[in-house]
N, C-alpha and C positions, 0 to 999 in steps of 0.2 A: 270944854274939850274942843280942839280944833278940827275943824270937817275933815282933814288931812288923816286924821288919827281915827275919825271915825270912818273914813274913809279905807283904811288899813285894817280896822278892827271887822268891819264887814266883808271885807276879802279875804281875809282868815276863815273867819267864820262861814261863809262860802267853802274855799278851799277845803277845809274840815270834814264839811258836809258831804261835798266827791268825792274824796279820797277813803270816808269808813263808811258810805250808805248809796254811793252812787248815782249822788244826786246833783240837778246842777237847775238853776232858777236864778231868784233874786231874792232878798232881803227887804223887808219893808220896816221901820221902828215901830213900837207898841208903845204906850205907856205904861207904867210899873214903877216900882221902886227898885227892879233891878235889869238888865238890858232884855228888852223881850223883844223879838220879832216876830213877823209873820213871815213863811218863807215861801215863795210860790215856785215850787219845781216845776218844769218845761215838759213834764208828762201831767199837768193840767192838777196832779196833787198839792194840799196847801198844809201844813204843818207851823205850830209855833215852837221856836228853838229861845231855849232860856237860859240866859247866862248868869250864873250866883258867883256875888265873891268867895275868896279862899276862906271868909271866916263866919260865912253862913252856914248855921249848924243845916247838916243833910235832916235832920227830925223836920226841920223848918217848913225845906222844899217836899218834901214827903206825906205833912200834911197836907201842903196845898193841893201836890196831886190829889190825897185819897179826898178834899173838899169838891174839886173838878168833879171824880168819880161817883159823889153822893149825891150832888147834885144835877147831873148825868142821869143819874139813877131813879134817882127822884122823876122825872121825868121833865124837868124845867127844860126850857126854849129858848136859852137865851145866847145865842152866838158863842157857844161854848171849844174852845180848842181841843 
């Protein structure tokens, strides 16, 4: 992929982000198996925004959240989003 395009692809995703939550920061890359960022809005809040393609089943990403949340829950420490 050419930086130009990830370049475009973060300014979307940006733009996105102000326009339905009124948010406005920067983009940082994660690693994953699907495009993750960390987003660090300019009122000092830090959110990861997760992009899945059109043909990842939602069961997919749905577990992952509810594994986030048990282990949240759980009590573990580990730099959890």
């Amino acid at each position: 992929m050419s930086a130009l395009t990830q370049e475009r692809r973060q300014s979307a995703i940006i733009e996105w982000l102000e326009h339905n939550y009124g948010l406005a920061g920067r983009l940082t890359r994660l690693g994953g198996e699907n495009l993750n960022y960390r987003f660090d809005a300019e009122d000092g809040s830090r959110h990861v925004v997760k992009i899945v393609d059109a043909v990842t089943a939602e069961e997919s990403t749905e577990m992952e959240l509810e594994l986030l949340e048990h282990v949240r829950a759980a009590g573990f420490r580990l730099g959890l989003p």
